[in-house]
DSSP file (Angstrom, degrees, kcal/mol; ACC not computed):
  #  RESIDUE AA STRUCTURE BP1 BP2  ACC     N-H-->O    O-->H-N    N-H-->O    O-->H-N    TCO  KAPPA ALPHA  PHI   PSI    X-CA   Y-CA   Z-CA
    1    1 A X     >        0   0    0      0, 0.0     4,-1.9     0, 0.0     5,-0.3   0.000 360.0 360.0 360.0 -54.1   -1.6   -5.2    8.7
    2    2 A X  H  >  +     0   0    0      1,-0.3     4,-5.3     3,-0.2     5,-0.3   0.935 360.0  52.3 -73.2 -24.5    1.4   -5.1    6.7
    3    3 A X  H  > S+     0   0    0      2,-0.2     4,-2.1     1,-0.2    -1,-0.3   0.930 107.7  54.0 -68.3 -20.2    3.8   -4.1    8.9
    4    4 A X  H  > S+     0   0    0     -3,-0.3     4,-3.1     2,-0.3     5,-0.2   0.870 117.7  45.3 -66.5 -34.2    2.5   -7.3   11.4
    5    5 A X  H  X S+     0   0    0     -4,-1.9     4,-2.0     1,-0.2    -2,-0.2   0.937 112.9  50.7 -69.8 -54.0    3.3   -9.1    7.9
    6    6 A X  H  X S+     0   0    0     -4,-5.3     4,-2.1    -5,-0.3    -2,-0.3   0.807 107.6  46.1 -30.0 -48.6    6.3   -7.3    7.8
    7    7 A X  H  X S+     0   0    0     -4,-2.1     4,-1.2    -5,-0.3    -2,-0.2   0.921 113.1  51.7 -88.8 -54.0    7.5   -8.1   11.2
    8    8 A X  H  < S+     0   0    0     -4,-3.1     5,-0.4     1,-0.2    -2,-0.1   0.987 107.6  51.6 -50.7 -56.1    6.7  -12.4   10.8
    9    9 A X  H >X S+     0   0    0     -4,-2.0     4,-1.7     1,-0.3     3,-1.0   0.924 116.3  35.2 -68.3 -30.0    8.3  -12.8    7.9
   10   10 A X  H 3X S+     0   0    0     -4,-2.1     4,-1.1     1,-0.3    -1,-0.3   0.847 119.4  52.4 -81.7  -2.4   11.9  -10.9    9.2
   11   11 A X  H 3< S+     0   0    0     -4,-1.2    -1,-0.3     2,-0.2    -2,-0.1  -0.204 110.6  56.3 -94.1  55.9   11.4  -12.6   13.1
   12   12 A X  H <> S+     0   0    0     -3,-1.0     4,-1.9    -2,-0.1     3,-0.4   0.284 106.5  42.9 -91.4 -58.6   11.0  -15.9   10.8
   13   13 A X  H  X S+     0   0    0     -4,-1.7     4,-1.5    -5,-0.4    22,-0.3   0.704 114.5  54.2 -78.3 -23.9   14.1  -15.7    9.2
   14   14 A X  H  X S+     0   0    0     -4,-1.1     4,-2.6    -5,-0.3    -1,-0.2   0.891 100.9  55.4 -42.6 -44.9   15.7  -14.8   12.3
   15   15 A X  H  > S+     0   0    0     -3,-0.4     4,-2.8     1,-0.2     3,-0.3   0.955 103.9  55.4 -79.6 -44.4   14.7  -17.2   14.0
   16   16 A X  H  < S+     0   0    0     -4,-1.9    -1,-0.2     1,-0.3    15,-0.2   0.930 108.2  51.3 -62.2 -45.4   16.2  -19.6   11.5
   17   17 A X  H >X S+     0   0    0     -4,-1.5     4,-1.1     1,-0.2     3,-0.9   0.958 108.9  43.4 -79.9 -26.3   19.3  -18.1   11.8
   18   18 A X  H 3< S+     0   0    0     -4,-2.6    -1,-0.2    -3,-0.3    -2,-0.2   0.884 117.7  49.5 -70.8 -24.0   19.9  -18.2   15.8
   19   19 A X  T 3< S+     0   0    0     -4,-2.8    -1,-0.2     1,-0.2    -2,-0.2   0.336  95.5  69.4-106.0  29.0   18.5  -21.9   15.8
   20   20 A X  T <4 S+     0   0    0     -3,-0.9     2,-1.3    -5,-0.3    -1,-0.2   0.793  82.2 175.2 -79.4 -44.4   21.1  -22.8   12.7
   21   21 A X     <  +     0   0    0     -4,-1.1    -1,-0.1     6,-0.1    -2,-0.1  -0.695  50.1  47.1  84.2-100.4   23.7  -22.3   15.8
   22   22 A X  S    S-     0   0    0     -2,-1.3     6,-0.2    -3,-0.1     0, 0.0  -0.284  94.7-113.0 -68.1 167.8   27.0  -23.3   14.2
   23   23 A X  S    S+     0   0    0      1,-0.2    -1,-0.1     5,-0.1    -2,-0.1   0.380 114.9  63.8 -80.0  10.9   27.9  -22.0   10.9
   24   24 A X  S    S+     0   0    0     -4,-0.1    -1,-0.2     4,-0.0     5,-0.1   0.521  73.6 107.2 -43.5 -52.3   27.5  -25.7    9.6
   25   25 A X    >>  -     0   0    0      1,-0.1     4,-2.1     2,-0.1     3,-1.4  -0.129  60.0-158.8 -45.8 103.8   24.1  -25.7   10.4
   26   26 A X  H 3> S+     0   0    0      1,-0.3     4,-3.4     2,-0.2     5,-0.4   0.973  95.7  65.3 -64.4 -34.9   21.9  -25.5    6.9
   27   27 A X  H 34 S+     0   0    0      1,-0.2     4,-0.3     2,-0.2    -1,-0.3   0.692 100.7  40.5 -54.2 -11.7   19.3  -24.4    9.0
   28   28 A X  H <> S+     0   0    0     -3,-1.4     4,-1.9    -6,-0.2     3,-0.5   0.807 113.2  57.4 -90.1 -47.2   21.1  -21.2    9.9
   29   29 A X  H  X S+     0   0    0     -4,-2.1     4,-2.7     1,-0.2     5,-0.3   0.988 112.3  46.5 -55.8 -58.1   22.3  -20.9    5.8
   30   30 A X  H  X S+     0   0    0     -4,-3.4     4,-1.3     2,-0.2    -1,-0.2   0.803 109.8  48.5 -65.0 -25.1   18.4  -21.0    5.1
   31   31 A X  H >> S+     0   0    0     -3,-0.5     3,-1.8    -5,-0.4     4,-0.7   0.975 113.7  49.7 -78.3 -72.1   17.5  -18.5    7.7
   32   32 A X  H >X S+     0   0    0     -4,-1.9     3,-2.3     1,-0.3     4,-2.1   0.803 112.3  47.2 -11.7 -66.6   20.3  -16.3    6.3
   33   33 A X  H 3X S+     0   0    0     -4,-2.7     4,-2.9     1,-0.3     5,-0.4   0.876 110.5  50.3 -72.1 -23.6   19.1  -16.7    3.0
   34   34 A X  H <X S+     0   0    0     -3,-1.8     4,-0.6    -4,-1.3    -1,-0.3   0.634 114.8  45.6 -76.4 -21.8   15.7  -16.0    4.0
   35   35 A X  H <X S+     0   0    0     -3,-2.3     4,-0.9    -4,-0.7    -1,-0.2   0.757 108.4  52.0 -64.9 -42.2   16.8  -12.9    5.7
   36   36 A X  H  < S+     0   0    0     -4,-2.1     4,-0.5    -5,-0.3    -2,-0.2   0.829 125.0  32.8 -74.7 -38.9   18.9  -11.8    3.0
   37   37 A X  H  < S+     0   0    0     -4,-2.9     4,-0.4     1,-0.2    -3,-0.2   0.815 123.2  36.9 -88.1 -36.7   15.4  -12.4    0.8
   38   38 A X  H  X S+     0   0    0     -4,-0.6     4,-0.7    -5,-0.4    -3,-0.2   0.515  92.7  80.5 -69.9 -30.0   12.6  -11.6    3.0
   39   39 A X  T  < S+     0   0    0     -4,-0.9    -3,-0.1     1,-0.2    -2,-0.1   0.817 104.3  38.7 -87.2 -41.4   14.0   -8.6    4.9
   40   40 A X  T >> S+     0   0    0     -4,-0.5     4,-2.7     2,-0.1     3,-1.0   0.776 108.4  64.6 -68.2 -22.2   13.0   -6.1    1.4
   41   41 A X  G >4 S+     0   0    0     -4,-0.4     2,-6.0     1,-0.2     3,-2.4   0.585 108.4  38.9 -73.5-126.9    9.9   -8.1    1.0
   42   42 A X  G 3< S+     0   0    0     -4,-0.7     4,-0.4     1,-0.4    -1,-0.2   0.199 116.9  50.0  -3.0 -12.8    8.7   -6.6    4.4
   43   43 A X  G <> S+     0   0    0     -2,-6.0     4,-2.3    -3,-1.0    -1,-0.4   0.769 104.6  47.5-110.1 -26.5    9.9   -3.8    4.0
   44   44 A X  H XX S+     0   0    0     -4,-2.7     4,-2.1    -3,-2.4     3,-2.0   0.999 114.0  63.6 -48.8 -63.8    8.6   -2.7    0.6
   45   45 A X  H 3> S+     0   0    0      1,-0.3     4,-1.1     2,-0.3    -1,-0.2   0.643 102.2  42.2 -28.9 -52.5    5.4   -4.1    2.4
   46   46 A X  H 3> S+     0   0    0     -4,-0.4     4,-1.5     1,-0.2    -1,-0.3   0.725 110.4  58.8 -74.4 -33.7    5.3   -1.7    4.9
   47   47 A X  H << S+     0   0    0     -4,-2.3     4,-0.4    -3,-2.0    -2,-0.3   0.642 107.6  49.7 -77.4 -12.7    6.2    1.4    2.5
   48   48 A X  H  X S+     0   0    0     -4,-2.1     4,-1.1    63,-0.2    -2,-0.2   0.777 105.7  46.8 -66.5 -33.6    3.6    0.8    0.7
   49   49 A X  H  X S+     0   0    0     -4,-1.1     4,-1.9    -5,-0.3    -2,-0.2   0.935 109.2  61.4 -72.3 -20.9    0.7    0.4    3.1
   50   50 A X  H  X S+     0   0    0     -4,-1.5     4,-1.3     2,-0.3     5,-0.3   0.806 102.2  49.6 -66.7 -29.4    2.2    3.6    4.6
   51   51 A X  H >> S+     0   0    0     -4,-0.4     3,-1.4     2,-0.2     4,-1.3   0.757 108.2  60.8 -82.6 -89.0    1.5    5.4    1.2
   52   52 A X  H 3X S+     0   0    0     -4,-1.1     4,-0.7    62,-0.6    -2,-0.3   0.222 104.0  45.5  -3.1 -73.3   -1.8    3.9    1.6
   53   53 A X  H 3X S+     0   0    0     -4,-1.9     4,-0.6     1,-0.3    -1,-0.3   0.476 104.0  55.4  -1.8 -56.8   -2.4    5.5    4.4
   54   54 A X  H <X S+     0   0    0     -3,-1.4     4,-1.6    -4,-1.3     5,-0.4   0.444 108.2  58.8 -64.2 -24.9   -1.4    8.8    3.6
   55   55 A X  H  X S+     0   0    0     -4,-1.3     4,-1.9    -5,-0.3    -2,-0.2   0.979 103.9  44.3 -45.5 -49.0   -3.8    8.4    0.7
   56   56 A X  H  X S+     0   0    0     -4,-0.7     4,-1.3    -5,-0.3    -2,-0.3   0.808 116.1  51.6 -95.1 -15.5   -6.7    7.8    2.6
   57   57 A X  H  X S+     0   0    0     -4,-0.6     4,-3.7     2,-0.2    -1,-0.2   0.871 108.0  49.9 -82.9 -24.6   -5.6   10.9    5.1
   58   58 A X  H  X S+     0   0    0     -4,-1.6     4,-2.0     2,-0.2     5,-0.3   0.945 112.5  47.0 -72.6 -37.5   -5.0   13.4    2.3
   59   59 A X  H  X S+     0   0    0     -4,-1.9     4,-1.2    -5,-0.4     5,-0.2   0.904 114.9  50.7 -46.6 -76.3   -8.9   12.3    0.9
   60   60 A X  H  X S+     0   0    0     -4,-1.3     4,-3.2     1,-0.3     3,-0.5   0.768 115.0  39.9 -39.7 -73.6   -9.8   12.8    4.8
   61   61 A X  H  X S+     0   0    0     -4,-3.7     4,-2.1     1,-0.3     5,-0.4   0.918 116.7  50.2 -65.4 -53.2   -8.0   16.4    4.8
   62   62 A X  H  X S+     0   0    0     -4,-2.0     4,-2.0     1,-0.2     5,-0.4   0.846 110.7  50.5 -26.8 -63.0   -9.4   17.4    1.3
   63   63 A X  H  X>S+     0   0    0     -4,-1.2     4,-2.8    -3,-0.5     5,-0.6   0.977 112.8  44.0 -18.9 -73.4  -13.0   16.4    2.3
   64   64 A X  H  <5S+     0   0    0     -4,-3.2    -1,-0.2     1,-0.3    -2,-0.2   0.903 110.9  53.5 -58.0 -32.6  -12.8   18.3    5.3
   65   65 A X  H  <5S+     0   0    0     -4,-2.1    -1,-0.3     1,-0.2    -2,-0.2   0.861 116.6  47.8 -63.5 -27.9  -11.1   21.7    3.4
   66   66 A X  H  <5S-     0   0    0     -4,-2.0    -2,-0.2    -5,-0.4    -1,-0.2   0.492  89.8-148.4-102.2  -7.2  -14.0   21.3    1.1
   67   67 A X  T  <5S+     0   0    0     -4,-2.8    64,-0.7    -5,-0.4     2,-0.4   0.335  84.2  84.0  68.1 -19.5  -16.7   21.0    3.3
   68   68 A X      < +     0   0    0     -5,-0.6     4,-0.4    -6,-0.3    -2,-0.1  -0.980  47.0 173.3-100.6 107.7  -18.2   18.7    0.4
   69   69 A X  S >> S+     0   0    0     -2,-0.4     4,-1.6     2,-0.1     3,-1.2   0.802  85.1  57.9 -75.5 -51.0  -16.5   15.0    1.0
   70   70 A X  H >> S+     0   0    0      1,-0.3     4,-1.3     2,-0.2     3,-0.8   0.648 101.1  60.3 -40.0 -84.8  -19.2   13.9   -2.2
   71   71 A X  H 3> S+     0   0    0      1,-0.4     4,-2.1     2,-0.3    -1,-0.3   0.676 108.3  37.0  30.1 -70.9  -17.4   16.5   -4.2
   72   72 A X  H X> S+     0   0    0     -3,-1.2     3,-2.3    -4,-0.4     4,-1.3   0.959 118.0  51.3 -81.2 -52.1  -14.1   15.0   -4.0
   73   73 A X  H <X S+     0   0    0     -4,-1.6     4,-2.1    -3,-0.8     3,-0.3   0.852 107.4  50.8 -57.5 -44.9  -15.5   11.5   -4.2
   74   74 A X  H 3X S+     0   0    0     -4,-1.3     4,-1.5    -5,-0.3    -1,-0.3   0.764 111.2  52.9 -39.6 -40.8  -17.5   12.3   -7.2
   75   75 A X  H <X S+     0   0    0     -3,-2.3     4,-0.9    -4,-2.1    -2,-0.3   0.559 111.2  44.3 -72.1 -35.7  -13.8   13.8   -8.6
   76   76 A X  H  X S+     0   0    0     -4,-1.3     4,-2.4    -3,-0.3    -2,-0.2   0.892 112.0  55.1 -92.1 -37.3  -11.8   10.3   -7.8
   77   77 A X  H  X S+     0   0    0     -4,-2.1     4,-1.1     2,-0.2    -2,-0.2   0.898 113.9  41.3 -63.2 -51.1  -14.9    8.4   -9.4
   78   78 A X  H >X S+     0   0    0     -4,-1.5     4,-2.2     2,-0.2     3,-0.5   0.936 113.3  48.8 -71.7 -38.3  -14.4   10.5  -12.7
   79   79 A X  H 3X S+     0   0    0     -4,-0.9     4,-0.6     1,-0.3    -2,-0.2   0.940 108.2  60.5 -64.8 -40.3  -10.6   10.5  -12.8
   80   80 A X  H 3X S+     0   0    0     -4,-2.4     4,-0.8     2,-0.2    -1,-0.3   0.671 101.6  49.1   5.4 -64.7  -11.1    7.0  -12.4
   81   81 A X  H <X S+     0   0    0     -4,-1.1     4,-3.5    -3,-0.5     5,-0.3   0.876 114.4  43.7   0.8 -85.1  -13.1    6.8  -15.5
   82   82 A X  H  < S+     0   0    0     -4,-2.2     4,-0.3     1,-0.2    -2,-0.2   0.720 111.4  51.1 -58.9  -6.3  -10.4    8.8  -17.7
   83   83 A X  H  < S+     0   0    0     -4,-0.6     5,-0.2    -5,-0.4    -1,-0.2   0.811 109.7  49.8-102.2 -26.1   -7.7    6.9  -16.3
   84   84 A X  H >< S+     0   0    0     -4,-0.8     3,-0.6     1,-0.1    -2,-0.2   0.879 122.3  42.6 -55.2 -49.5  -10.2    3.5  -17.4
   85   85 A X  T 3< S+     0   0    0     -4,-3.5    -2,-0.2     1,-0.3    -1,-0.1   0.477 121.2  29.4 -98.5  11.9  -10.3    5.5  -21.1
   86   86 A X  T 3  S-     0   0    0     -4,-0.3    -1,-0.3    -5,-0.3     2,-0.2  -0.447  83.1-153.7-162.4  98.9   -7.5    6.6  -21.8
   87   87 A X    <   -     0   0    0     -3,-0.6     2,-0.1    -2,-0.1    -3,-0.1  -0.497   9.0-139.7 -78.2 149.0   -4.7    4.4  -20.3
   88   88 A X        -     0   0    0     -5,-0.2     2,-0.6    -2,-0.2    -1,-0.1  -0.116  13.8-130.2-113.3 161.1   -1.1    5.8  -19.5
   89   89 A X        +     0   0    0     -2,-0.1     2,-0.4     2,-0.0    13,-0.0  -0.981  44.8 178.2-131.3 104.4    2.3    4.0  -20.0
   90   90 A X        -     0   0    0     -2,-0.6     2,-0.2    12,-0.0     5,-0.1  -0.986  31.2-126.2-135.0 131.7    3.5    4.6  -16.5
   91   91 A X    >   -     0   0    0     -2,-0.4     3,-0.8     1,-0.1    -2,-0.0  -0.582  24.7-126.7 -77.4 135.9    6.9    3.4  -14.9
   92   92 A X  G >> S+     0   0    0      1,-0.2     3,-1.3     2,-0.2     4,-0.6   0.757 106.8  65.2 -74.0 -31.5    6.2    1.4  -11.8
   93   93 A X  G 34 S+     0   0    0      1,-0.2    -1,-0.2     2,-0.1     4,-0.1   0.745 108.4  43.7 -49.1 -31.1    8.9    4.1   -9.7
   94   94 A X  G <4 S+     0   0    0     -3,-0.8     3,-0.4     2,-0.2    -1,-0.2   0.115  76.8 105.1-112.4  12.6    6.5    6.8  -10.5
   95   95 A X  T X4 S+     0   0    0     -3,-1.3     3,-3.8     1,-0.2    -2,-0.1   0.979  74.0  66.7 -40.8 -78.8    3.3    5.1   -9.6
   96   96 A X  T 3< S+     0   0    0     -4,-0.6    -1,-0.2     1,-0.3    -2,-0.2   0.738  89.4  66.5 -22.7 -54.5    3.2    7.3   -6.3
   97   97 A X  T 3  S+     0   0    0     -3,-0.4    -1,-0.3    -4,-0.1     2,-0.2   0.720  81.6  89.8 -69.8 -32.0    2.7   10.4   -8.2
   98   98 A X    <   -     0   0    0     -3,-3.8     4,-0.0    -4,-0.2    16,-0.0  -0.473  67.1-143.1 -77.6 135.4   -0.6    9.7   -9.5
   99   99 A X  S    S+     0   0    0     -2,-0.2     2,-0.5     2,-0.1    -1,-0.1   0.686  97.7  29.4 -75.1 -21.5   -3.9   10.6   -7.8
  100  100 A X  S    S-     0   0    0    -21,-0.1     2,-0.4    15,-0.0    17,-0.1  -0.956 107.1 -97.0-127.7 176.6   -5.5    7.5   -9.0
  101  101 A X        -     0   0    0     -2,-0.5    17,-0.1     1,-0.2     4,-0.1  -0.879  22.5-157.9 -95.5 125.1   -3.3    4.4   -9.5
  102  102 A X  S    S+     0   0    0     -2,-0.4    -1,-0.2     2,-0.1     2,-0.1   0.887  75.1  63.9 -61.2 -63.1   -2.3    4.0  -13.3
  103  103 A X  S    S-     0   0    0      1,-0.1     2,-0.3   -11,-0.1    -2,-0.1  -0.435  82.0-126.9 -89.2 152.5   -1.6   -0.1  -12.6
  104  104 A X        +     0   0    0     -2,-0.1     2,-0.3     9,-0.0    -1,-0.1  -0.612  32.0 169.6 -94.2 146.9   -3.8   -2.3  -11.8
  105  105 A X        +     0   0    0     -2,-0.3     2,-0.3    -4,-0.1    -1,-0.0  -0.944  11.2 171.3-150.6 113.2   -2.9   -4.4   -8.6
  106  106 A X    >>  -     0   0    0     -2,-0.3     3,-2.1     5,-0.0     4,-0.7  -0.978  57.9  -5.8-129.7 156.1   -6.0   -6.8   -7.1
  107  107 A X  T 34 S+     0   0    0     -2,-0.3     4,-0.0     1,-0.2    -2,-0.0  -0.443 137.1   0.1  73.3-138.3   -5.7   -9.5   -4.3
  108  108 A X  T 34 S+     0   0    0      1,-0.2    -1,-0.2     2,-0.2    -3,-0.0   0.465 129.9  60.4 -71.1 -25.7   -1.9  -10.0   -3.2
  109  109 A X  T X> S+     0   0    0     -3,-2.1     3,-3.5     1,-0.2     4,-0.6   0.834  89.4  73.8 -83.5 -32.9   -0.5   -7.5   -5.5
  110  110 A X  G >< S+     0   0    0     -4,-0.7     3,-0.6     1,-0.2    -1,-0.2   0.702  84.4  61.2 -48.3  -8.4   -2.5   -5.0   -4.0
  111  111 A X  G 34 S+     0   0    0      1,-0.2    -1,-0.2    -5,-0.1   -63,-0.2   0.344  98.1  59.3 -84.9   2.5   -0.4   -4.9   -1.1
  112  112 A X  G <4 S+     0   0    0     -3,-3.5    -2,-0.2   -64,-0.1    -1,-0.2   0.529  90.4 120.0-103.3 -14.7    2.2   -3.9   -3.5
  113  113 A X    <<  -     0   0    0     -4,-0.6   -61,-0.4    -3,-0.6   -62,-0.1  -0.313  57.2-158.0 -55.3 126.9    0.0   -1.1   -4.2
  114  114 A X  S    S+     0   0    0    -63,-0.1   -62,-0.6    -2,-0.1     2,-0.2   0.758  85.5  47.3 -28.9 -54.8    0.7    2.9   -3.9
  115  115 A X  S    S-     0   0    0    -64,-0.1     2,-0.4   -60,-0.1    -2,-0.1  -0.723  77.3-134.8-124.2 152.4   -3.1    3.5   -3.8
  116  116 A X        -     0   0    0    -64,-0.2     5,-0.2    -2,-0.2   -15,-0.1  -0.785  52.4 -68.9-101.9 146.3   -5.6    2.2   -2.2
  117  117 A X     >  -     0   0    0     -2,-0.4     4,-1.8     1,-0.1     5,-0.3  -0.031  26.6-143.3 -56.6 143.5   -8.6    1.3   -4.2
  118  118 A X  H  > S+     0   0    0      1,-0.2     4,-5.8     2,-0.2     5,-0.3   0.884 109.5  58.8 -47.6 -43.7  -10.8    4.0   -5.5
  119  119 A X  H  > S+     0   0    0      2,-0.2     4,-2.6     3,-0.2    -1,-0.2   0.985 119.6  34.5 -48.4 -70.4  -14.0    1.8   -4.8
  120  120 A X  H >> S+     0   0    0      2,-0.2     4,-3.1     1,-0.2     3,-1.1   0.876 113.4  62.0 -31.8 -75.9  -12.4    2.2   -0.7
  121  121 A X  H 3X S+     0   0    0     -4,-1.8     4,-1.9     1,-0.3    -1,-0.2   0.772 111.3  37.5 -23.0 -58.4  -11.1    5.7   -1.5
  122  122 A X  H 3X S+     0   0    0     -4,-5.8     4,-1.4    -5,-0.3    -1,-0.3   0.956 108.7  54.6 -78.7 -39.5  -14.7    6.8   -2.0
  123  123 A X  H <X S+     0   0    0     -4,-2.6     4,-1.1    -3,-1.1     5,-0.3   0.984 102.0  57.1 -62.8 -61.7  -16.7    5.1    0.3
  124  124 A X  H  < S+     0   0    0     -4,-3.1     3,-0.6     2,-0.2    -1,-0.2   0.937 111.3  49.2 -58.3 -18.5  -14.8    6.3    3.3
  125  125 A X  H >< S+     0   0    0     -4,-1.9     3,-6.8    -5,-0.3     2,-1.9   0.886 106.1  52.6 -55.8 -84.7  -15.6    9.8    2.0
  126  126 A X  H 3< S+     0   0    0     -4,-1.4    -1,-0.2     1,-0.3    -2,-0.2   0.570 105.7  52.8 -44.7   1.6  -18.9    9.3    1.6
  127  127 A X  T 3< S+     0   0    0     -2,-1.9     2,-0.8    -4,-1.1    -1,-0.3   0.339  94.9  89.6-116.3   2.9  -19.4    8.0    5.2
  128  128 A X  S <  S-     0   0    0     -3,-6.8    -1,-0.1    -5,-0.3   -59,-0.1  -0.712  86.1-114.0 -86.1  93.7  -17.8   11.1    6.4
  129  129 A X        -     0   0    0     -2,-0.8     2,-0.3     1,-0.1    -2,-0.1   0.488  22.3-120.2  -2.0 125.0  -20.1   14.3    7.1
  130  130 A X        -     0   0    0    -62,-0.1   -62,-0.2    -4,-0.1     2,-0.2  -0.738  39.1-103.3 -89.3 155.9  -19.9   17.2    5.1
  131  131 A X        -     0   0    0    -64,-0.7     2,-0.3    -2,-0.3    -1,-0.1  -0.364  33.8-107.1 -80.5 134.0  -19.0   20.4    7.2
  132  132 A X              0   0    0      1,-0.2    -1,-0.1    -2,-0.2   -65,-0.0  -0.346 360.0 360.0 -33.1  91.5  -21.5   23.1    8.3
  133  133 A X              0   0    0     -2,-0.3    -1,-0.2   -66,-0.1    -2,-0.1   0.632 360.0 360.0  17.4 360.0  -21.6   26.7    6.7
């Protein structure tokens, strides 16, 4: 999803700049600027869902190492908890590091997000099987 998000917004401001044409053209200066503005927006966009992602595949591999998936979801639900009671003063550069997300991000900023929500986190555990003796 973000990278699809990713991808409109720089072939949008592309397109503004091949149909400015001349360098006259404000439509080609707006496309420019829109490139110049838009083109980290899309891309941040896309490094983040991609740590998403690797989120939910380390839960996945954890799960599966543990034979338990409840286990570790039961474990993200409490650190969840401490992380509610006893809040951190965390630099947004070092967000990634954390096993649950220190900042709160809902809606639109969540796509700006590291982590994907716990509430997610745990439910796709919990719909996975746990493995057999």
């Amino acid at each position: 999803m973000a990278a699809t998000i990713g991808g409109a917004i720089t072939y949008l401001a592309y397109m503004l700049v091949w149909f400015g044409g001349s360098n006259d053209s404000p439509l080609g200066a707006i496309g420019a600027l829109a490139m110049f503005l838009l083109a980290p927006l899309a891309a941040t966009l896309i490094q983040m869902s991609i740590s998403r992602q690797r989120e939910f595949s380390a839960d996945a591999t954890g799960a599966q190492i543990s034979g338990n998936p409840e286990s570790l979801a039961s474990a993200l639900l409490r650190l969840e908890e401490g992380a509610k009671d006893n809040p951190m003063e965390v630099n947004q550069a070092t967000e990634c590091l954390y096993i649950v997300k220190p900042l709160s991000g809902k809606g639109i900023a969540g796509l700006f997000s590291t982590h994907p929500p716990i509430e997610e986190r745990v439910s796709r555990l919990r719909t996975m099987r746990p493995a057999l003796g």
